[in-house]
C-alpha positions as a Markdown table, in Angstrom:
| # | Residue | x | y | z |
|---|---|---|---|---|
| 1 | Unk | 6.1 | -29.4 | -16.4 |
| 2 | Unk | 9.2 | -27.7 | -15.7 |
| 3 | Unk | 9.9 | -26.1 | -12.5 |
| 4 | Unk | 10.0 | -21.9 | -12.6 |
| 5 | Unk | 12.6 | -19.6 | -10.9 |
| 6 | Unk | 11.3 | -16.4 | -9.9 |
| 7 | Unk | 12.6 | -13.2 | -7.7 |
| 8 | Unk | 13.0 | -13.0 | -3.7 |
| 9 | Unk | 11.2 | -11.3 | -0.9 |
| 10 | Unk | 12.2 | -7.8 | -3.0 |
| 11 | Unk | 9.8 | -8.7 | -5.5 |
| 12 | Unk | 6.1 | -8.4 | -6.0 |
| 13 | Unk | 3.3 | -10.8 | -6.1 |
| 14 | Unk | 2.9 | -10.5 | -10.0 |
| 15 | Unk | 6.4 | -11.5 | -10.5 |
| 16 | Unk | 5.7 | -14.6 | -8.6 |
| 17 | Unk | 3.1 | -15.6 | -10.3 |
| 18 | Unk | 4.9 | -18.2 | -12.4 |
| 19 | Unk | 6.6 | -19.7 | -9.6 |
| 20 | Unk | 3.6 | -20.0 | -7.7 |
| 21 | Unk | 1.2 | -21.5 | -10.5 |
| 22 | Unk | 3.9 | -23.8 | -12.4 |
| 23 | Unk | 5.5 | -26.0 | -9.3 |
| 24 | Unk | 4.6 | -29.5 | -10.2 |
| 25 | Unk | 2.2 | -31.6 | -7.6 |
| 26 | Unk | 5.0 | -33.9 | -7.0 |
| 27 | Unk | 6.9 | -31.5 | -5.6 |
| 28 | Unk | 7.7 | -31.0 | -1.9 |
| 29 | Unk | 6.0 | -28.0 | -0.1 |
| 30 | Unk | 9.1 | -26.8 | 0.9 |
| 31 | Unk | 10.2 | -25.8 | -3.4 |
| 32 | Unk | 7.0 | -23.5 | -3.1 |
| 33 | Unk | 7.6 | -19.8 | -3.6 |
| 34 | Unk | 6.4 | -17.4 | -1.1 |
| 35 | Unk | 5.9 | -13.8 | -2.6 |
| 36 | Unk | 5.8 | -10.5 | -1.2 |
| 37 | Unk | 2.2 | -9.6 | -1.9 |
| 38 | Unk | 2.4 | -5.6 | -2.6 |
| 39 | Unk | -0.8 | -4.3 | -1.7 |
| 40 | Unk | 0.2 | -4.4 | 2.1 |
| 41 | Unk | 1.2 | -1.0 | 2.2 |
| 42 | Unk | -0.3 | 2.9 | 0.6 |
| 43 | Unk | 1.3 | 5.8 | -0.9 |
| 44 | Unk | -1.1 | 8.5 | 0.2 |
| 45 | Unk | -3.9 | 9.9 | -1.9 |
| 46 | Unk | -5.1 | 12.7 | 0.4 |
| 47 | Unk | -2.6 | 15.7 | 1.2 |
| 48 | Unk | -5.0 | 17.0 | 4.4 |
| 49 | Unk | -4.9 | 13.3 | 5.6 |
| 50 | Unk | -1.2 | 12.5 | 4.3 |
| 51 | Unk | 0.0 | 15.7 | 6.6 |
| 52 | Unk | -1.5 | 14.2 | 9.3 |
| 53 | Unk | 0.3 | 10.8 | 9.5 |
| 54 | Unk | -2.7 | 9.1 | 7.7 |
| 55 | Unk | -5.2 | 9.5 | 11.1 |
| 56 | Unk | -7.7 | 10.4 | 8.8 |
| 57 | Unk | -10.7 | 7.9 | 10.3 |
| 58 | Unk | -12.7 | 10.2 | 12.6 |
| 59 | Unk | -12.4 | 13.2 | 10.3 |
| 60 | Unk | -12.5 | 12.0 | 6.8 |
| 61 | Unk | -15.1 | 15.3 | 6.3 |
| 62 | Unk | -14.1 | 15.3 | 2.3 |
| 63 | Unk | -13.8 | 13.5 | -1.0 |
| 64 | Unk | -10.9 | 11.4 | 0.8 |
| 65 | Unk | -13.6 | 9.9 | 2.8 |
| 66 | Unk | -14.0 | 7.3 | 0.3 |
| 67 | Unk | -10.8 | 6.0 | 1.0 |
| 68 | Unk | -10.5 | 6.0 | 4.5 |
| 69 | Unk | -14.2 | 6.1 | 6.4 |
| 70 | Unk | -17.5 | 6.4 | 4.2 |
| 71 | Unk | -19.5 | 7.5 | 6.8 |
| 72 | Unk | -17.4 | 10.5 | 6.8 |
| 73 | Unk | -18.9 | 11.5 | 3.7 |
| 74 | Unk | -22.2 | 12.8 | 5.7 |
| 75 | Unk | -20.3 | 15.6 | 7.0 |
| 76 | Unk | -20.2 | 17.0 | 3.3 |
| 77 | Unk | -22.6 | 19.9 | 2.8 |
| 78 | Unk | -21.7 | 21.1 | -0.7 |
| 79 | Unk | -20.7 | 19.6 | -4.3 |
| 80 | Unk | -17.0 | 19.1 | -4.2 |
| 81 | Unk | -14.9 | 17.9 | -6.8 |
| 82 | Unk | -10.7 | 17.1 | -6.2 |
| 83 | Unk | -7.9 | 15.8 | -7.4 |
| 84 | Unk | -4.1 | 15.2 | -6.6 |
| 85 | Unk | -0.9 | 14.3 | -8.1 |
| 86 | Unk | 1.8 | 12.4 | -6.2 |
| 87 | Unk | 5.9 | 12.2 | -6.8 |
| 88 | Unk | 7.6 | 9.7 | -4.9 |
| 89 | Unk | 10.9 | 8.8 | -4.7 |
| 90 | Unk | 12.5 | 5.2 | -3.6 |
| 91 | Unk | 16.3 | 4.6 | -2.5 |
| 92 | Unk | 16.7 | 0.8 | -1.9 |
| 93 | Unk | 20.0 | 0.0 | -0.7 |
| 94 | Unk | 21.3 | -3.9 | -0.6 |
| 95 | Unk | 24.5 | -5.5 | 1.3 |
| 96 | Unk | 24.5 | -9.2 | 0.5 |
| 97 | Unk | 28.0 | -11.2 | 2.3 |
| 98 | Unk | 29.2 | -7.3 | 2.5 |
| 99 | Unk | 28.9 | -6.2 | -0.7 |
| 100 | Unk | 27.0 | -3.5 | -1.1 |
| 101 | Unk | 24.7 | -2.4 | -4.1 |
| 102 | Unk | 22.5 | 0.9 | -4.3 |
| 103 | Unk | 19.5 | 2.1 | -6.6 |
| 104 | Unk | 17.1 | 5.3 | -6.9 |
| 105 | Unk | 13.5 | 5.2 | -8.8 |
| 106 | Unk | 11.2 | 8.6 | -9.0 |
| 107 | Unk | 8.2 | 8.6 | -10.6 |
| 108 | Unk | 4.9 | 10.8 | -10.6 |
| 109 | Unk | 1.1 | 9.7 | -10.7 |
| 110 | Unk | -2.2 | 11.1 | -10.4 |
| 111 | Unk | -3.1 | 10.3 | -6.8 |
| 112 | Unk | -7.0 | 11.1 | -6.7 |
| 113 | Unk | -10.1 | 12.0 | -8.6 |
| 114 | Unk | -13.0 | 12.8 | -6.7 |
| 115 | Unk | -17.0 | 14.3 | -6.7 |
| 116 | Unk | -19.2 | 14.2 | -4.1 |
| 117 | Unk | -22.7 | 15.5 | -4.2 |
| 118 | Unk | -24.7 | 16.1 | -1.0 |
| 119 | Unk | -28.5 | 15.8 | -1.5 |
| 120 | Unk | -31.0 | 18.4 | 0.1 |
| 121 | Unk | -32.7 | 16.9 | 3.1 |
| 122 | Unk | -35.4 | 18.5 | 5.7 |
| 123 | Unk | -33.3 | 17.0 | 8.6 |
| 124 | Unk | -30.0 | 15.0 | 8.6 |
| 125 | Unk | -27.4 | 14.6 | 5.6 |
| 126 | Unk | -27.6 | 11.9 | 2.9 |
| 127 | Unk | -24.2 | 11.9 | 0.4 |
| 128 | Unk | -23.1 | 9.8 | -2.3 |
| 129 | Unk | -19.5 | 10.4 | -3.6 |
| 130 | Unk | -17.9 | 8.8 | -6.8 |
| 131 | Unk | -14.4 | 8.6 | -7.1 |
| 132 | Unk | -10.8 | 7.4 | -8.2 |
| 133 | Unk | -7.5 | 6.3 | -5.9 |
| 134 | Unk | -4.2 | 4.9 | -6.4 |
| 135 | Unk | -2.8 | 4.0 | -3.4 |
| 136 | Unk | -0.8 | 1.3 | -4.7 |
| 137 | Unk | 2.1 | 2.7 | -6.6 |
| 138 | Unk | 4.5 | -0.5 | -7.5 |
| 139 | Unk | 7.3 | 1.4 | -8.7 |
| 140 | Unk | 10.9 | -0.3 | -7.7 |
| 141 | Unk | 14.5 | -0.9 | -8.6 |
| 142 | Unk | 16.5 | -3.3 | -6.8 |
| 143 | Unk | 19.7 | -4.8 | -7.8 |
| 144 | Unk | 22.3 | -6.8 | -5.2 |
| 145 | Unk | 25.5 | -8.4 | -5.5 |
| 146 | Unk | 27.4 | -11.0 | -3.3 |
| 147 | Unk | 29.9 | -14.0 | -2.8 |
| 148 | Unk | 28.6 | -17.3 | -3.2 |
| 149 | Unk | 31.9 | -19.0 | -2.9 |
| 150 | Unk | 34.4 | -18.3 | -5.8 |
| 151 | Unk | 31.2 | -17.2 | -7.4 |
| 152 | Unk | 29.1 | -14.4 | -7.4 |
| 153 | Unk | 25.5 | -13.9 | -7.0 |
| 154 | Unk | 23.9 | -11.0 | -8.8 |
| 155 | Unk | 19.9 | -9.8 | -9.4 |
| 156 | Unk | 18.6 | -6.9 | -11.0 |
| 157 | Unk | 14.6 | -6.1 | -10.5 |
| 158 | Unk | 13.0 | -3.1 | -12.3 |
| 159 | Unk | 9.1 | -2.7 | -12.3 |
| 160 | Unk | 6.8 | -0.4 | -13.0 |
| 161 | Unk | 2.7 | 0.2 | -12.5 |
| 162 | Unk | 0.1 | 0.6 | -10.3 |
| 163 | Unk | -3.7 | -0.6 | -8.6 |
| 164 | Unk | -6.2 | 2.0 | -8.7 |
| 165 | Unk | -9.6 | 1.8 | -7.0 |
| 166 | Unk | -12.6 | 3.0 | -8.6 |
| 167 | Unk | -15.3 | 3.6 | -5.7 |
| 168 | Unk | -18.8 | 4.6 | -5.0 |
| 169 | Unk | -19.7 | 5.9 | -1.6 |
| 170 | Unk | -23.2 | 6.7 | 0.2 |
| 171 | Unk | -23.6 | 8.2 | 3.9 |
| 172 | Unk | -26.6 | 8.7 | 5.9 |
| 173 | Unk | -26.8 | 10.0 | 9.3 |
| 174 | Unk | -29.0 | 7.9 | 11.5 |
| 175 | Unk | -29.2 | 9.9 | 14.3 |
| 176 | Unk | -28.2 | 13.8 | 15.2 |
| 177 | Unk | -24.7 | 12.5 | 16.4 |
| 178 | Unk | -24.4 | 9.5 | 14.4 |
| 179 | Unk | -23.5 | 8.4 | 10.2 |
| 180 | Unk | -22.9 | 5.6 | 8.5 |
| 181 | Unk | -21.2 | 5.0 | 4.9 |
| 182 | Unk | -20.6 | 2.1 | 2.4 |
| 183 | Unk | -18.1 | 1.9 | 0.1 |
| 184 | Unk | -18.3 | -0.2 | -3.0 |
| 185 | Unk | -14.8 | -0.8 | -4.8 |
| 186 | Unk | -13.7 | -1.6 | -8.3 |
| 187 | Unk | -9.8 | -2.5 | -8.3 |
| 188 | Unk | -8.0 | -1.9 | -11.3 |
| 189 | Unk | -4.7 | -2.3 | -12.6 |
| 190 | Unk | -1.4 | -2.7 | -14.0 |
| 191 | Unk | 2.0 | -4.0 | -13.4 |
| 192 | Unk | 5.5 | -4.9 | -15.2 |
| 193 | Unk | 8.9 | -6.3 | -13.8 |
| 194 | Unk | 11.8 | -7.3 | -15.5 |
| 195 | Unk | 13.9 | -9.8 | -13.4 |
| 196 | Unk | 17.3 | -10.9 | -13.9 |
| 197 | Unk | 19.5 | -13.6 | -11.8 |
| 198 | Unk | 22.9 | -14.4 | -12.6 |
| 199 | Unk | 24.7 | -17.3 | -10.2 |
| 200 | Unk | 27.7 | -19.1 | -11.6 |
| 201 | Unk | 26.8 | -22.0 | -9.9 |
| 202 | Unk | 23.4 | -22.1 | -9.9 |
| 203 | Unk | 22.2 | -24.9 | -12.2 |
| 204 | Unk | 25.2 | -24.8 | -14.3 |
| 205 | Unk | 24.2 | -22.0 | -16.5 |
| 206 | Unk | 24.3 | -19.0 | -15.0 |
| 207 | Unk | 21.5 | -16.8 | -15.3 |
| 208 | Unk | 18.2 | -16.0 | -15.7 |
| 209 | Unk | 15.6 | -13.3 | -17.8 |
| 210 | Unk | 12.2 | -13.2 | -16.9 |
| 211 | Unk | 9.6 | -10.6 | -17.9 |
| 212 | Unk | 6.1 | -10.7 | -16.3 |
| 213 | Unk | 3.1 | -8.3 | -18.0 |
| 214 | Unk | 0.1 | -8.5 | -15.1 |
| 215 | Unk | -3.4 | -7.2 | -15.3 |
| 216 | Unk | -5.1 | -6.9 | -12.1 |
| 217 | Unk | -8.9 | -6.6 | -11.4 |
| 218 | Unk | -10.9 | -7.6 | -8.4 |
| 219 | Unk | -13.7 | -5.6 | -5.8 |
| 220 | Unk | -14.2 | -5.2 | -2.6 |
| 221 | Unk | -15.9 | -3.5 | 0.0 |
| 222 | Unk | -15.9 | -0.9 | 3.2 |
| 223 | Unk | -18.3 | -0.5 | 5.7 |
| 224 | Unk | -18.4 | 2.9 | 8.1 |
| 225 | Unk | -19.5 | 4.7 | 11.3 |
| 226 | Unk | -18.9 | 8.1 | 12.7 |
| 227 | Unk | -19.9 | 9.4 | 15.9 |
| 228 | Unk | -19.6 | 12.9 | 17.5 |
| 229 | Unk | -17.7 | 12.7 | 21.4 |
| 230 | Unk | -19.7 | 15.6 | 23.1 |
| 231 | Unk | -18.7 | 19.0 | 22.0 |
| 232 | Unk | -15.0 | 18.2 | 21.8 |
| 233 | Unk | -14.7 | 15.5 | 19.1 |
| 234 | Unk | -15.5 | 12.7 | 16.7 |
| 235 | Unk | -14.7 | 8.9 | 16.4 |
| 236 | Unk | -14.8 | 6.8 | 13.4 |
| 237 | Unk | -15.1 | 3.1 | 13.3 |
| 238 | Unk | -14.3 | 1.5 | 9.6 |
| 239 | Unk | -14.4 | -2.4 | 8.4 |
| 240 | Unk | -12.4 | -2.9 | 5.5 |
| 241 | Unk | -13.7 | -6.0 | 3.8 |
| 242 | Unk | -11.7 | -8.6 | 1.6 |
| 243 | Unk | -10.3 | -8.1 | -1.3 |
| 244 | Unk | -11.0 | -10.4 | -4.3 |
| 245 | Unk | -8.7 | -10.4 | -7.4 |
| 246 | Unk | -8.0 | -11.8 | -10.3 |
| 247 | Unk | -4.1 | -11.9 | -11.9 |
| 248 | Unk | -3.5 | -12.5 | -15.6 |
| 249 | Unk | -0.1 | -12.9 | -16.2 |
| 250 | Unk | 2.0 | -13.2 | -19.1 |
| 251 | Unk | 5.5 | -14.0 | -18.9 |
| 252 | Unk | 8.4 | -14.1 | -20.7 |
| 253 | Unk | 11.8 | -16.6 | -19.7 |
| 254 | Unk | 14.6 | -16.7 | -20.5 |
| 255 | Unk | 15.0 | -13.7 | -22.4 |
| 256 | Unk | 11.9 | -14.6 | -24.8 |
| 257 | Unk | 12.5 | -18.3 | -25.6 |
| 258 | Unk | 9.3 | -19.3 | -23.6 |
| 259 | Unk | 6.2 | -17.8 | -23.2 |
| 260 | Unk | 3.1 | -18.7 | -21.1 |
| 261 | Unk | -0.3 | -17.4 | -19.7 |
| 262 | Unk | -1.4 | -17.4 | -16.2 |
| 263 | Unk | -4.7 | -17.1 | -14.3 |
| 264 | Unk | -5.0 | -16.9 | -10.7 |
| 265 | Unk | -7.3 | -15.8 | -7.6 |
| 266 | Unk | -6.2 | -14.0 | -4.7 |
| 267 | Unk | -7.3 | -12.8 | -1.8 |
| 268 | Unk | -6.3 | -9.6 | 1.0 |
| 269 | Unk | -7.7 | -10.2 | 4.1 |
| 270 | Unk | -10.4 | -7.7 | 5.5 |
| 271 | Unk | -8.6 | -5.0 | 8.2 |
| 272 | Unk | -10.7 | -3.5 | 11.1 |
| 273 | Unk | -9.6 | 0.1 | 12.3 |
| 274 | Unk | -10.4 | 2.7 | 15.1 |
| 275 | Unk | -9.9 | 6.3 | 15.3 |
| 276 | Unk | -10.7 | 9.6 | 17.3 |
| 277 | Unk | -10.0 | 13.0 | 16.4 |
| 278 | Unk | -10.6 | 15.8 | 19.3 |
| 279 | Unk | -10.7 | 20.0 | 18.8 |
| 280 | Unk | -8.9 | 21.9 | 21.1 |
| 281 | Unk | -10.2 | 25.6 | 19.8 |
| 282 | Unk | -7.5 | 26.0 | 16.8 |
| 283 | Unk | -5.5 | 22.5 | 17.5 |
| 284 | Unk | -6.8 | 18.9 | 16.2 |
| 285 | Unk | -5.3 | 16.3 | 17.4 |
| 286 | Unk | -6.1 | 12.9 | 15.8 |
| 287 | Unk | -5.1 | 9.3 | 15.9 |
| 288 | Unk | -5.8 | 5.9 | 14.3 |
| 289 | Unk | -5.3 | 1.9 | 14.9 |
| 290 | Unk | -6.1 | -0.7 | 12.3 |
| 291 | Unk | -5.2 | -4.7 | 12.4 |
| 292 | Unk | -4.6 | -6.5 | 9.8 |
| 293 | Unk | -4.0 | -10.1 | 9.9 |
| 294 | Unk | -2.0 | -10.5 | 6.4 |
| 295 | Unk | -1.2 | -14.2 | 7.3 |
| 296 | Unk | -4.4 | -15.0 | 6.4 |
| 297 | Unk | -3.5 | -14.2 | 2.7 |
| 298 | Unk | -5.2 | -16.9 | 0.7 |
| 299 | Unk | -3.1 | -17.7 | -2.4 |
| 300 | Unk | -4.0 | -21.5 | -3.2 |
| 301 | Unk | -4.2 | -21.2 | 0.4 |
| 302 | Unk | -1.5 | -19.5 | 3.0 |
| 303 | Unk | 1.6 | -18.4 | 2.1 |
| 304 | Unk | 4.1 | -20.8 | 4.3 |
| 305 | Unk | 8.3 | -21.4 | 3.9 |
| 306 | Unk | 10.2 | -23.8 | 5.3 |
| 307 | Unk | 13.8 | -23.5 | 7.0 |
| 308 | Unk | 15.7 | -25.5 | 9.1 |
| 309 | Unk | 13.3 | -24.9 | 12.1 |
| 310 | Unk | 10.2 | -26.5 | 10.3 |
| 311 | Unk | 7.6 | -24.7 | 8.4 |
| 312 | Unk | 6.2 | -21.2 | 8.8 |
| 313 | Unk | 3.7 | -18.6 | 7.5 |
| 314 | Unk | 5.3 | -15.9 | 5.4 |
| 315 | Unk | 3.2 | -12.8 | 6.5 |
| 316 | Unk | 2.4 | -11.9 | 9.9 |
| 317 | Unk | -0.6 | -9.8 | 11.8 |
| 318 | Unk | 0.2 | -5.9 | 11.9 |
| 319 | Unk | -1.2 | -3.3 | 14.4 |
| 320 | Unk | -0.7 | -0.1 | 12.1 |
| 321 | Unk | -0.6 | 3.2 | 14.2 |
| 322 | Unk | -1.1 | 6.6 | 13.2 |
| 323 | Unk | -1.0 | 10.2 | 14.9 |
| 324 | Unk | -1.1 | 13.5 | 13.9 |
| 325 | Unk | -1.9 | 17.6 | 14.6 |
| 326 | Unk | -3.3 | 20.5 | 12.5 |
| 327 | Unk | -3.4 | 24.0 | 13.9 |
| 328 | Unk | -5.6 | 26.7 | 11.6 |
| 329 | Unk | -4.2 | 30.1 | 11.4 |
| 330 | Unk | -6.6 | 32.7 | 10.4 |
| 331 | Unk | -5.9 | 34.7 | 7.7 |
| 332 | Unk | -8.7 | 37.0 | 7.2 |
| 333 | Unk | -12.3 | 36.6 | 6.8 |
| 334 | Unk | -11.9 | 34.5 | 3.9 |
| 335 | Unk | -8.9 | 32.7 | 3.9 |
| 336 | Unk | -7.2 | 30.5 | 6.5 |
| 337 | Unk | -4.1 | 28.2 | 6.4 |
| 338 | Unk | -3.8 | 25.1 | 8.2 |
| 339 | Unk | -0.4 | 23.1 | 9.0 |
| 340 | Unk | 0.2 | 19.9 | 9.8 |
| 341 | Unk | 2.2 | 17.1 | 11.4 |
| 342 | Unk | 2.4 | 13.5 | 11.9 |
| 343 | Unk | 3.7 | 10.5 | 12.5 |
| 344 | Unk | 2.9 | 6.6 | 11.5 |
| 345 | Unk | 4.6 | 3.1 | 12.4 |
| 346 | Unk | 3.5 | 0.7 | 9.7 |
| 347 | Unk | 4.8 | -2.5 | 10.7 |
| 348 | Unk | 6.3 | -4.5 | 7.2 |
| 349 | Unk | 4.0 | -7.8 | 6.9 |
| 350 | Unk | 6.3 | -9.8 | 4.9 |
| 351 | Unk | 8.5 | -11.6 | 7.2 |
| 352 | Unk | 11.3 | -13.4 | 5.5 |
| 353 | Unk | 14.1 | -12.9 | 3.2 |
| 354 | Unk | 15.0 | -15.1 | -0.1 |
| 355 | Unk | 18.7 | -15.6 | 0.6 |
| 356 | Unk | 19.5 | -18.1 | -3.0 |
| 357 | Unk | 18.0 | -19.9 | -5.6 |
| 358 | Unk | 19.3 | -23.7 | -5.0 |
| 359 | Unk | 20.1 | -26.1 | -7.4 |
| 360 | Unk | 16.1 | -27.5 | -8.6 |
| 361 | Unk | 14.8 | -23.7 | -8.5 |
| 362 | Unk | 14.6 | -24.5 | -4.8 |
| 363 | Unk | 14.0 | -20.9 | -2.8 |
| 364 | Unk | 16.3 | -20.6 | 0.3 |
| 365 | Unk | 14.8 | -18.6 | 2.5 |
| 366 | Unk | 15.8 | -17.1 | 6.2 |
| 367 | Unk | 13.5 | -15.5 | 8.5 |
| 368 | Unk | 13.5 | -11.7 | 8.9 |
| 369 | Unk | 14.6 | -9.2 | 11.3 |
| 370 | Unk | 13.3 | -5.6 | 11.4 |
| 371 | Unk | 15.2 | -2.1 | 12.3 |
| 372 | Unk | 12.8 | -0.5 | 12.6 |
| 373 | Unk | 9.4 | -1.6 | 11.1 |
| 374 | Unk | 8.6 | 1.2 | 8.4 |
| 375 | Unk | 8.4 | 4.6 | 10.6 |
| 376 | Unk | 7.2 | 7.9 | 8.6 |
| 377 | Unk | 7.3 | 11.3 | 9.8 |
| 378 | Unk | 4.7 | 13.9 | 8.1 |
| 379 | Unk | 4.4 | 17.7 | 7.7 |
| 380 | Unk | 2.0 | 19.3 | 5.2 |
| 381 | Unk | 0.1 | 22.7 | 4.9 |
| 382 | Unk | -3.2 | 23.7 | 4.1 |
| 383 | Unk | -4.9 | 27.1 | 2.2 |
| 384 | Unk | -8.7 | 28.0 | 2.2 |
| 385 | Unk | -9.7 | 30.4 | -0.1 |
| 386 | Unk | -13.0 | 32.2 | -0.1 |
| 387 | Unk | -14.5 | 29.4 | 1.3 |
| 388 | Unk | -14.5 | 27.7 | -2.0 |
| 389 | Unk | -10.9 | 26.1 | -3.2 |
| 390 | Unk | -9.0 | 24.5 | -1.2 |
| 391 | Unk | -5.1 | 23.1 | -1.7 |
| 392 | Unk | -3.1 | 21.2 | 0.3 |
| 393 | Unk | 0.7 | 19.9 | 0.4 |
| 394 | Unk | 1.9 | 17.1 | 2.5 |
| 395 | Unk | 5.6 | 15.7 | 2.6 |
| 396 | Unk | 6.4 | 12.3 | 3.4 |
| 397 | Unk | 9.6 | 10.5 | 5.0 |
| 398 | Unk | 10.0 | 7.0 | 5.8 |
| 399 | Unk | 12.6 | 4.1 | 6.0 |
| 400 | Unk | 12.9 | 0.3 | 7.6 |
| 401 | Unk | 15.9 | -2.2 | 7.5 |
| 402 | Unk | 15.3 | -5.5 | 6.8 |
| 403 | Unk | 17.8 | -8.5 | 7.5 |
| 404 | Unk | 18.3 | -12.7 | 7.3 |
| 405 | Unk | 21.1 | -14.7 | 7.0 |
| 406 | Unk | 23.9 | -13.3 | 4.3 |
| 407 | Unk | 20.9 | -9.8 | 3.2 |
| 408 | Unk | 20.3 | -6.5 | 4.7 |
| 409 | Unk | 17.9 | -4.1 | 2.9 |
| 410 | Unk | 17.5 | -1.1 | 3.9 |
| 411 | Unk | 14.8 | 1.0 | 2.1 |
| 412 | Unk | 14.2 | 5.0 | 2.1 |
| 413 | Unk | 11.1 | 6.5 | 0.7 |
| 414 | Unk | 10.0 | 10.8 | 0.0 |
| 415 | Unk | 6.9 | 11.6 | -1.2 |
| 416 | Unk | 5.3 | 14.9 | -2.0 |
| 417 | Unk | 1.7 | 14.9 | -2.5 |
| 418 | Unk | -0.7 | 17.8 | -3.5 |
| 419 | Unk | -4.7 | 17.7 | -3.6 |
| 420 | Unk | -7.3 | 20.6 | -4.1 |
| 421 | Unk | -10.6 | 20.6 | -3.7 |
| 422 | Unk | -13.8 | 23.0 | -4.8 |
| 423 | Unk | -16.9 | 22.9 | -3.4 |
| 424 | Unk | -19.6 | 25.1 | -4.8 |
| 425 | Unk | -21.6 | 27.4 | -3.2 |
């Protein structure tokens, strides 16, 4: 079988796939590829929780429950249904041996879908809440140039699509101060890239056209607690279990003269998070922690490179933090308008760079420096209106620059993200 090229660290899991599946046994562990799985990092599909810097665990009194804490879903006392929409914007800027290359993507999805339906009780809550999320938008342009000698390197990545999760929650309080919640998840999805590689010296010809199509599907699971602190506050406790997915792949070299089919099993490791929210009169002040220990990736096992130092794991654990405010201005008897801030330091699991493609499609990789990991900054508003509709904006910045041997990348992201909700009387 002959040996695949496929795109560096800029590139997603899906368009790896080929690399990945078709490297011959005989091979040395050193010609594997090591993708950058994308499901390591959200867009937002809640505006309230967005505004907020994502510390959303020890509220989570809405339809957005079912994405970040189940149990939150017992604190829902009427019907509710919701939606969202999200627009996101994604400036990735590339200097490879000081050449610099720049590119700009925007695109707009529906963020959420949501109903929740709290069933009458003598004494207690019990909830079950349907609904859909996509909080993995995999949206990117990338090109970068650079000197390779009296050659010149150049790649060009576009891809487009998206992993939704369809979900079913249930909540029960167990006690007067205590709930829990279980989340059952359907993942669903989409994804295309288009990847071209041009190196004069790089096996003699000069250049590569690869097109990958992926479907995505796969489950997984989320268990829940909330507690109430005294009269002052709430904490939420939330166990994200693995997730288990299947990739079919068709792709498309050289420009169409080969085609093949892939199959392939992956698995995200389970994440365990923390978070307390506290009311001061009109002020909440909320933050959340959550680990994640992405090494433990298992794609036909971990994900490990080798460089001149000896071998190494690809991803690395990540303690995400996230903090936030909301004060509520009253309005009248009816209506009231909440605003928002926050702030959130995700730290960027993948943690190497693909500097070349070497003669034999052998990846040449260089381990990564971060300035800073990805740090976002938050600010959203909130309207109640007769105690029925609610809608709520949330504005999102964020960058991180990431460099190893010849690359930097430096990467800006804006997203605007508006939900509304009804709940009937």
């Amino acid at each position: 079988m002959e040996s695949s090229r496929l795109c560096p660290i800029t590139c997603t899991l899906f368009a790896c796939l080929l690399g990945a599946l078709s490297v011959p046994p005989a091979r040395a562990q050193e010609d594997l590829w090591v993708p950058d799985v994308p499901m390591t990092r959200t867009t937002g599909t809640n505006a309230r929780a967005t505004g907020m810097g994502g510390a959303y665990l020890a509220i989570s009194d809405d339809a957005g429950a079912l994405r970040f804490n189940p149990a939150g879903l017992a604190r829902v006392r009427r019907i509710e249904f919701s939606g969202g929409i999200n627009d996101r914007r994604l400036e990735i800027e590339t200097t490879d041996s000081g050449t610099r290359a720049q590119t700009e993507q925007t695109r707009t999805r529906v963020s959420s879908l949501g109903f929740v339906y709290p069933f009458p009780t003598y004494r207690g809550s019990m909830v079950i809440g349907f609904g859909y999320s996509v909080p993995y938008a995999l949206d990117r342009e990338y090109i970068r140039r650079g000197a390779r000698g009296q050659a010149t390197l150049e790649e060009a990545i576009y891809q487009e699509g998206s992993i939704g999760e369809w979900s079913f929650g249930y909540a029960v309080d167990v006690s007067p101060t205590m709930s829990l919640g279980f989340r059952a998840t359907w993942l669903h999805g989409s994804f295309f890239q288009d990847w071209a590689f041009s190196n004069a010296i790089y096996e003699g010809s000069g250049a590569i056209h690869d097109v990958v199509d992926t479907d995505v599907n796969g489950y997984t699971a989320s268990l829940g607690a909330m507690t109430r602190l005294g009269g002052w506050g709430r904490m939420g406790l939330v166990l994200d279990l693995p997730k288990w997915m299947t990739l079919s792949s068709s792709v498309s070299e050289d420009g169409g003269v080969t085609s093949t089919t892939y199959e392939s099993d992956m698995t995200i490791p389970f994440s365990a998070a923390a978070g307390v929210a506290a009311w001061f009169q009109r002020l909440l002040l909320t933050a959340d922690l959550r680990m994640t220990d992405w090494s433990q990736i298992d794609y036909a096992g971990p994900l490990r490179y080798w460089d001149d130092t000896g071998r190494h794991l690809a991803h690395r654990r990540t303690w995400d933090l996230h903090a936030g405010a909301e004060y509520l201005l009253d309005l009248g008897h009816t209506t009231g308008l909440r605003l928002r801030a926050g702030v959130a330091r995700e730290p960027v699991p993948y943690g190497v760079v693909l500097e070349d493609i070497e003669n034999g499609y052998v990846p040449d990789y260089a381990k990564a420096d971060f300035d800073p990991d990805y740090l976002y900054f938050t600010a959203g508003a909130g309207i109640l209106i007769e105690e029925s509709l609610t809608v709520d904006a949330a504005y999102t910045t964020g960058s991180f620059t990431r460099q190893g041997g010849r690359l930097v990348e430096e990467e800006d992201e804006r997203r605007l993200l508006l939900t509304a909700g009804f709940r009937l009387q």
